[in-house]
C-alpha positions as CSV (number, residue, x, y, z in Angstrom):
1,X,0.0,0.0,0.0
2,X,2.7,2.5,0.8
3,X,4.7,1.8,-2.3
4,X,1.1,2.3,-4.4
5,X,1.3,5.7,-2.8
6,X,4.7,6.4,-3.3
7,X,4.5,5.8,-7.0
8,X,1.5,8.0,-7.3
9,X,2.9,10.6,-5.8
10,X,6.1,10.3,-7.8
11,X,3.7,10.4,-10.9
12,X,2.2,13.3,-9.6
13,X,5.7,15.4,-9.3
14,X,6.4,14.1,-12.6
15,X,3.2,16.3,-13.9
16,X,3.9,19.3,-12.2
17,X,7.2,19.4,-13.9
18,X,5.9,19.0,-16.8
19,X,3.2,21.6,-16.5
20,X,6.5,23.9,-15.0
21,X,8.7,23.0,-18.1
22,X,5.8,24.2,-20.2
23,X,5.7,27.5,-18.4
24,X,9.2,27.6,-18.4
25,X,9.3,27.8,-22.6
26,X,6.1,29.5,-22.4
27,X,6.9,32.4,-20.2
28,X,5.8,35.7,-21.5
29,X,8.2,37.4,-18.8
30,X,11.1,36.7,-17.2
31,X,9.4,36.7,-14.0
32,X,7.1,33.9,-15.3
33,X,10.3,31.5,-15.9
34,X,11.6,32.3,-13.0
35,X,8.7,31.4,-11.3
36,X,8.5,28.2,-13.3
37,X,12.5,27.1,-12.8
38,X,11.9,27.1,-9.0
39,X,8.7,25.3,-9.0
40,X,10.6,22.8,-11.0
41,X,13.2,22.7,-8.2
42,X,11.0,22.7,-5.4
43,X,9.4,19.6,-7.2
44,X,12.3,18.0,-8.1
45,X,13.8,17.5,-4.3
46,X,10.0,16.2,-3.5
47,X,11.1,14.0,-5.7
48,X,14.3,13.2,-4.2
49,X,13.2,13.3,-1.1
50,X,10.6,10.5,-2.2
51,X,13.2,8.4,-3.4
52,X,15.0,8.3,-0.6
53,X,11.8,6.9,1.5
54,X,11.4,4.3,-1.2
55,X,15.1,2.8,-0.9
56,X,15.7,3.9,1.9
57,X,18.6,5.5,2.0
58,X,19.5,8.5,4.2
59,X,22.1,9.8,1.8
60,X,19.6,11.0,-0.6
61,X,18.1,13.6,1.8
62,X,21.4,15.1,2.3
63,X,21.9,15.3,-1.3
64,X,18.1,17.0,-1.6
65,X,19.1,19.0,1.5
66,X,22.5,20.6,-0.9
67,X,20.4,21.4,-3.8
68,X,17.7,23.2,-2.0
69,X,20.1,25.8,-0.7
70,X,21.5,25.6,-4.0
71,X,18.3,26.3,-5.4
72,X,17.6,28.8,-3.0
73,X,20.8,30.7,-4.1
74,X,20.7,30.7,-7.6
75,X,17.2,31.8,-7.4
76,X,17.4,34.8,-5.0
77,X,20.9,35.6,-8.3
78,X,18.3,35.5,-10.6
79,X,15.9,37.9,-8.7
80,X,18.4,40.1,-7.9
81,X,19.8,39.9,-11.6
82,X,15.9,40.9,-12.5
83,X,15.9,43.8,-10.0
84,X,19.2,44.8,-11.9
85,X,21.1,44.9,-8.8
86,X,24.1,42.8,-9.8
């Protein structure tokens, strides 16, 4: 039962990817993208984070863990590269 809802949910993060990769090409604004790319982050450690609970290994949270704060960073670069303050 858990691994039915694992896979669902997996399926799920696998659609709003692809409904943020559509944006992403789509965009009318920059904002928009931007918007889009760190949806498609925020999904894609879900993702991870999901994996690790299916094979249950440890490591992969750690790993999700580094690329949210990378996320994070690159994001708040791009917003700031927006603003026009770099």
């Amino acid at each position: 039962m858990a691994e039915t809802i694992l896979h669902i949910s997996l399926l799920i993060s696998l659609l709003g990817i692809l409904i943020a990769t559509v944006r992403l090409f789509k965009g009318p604004k920059t904002c928009d993208r931007a918007v889009a790319l760190d949806t498609m982050t925020l999904i894609s450690i879900s993702s991870i984070v999901l994996i690790a609970l299916f094979a249950g290994r440890v490591i992969y949270i750690d790993a999700a863990m580094v690329y949210a704060i990378l996320s994070f960073l690159g994001i708040v670069a791009l917003a700031r590269h927006i603003e026009g303050g770099i």
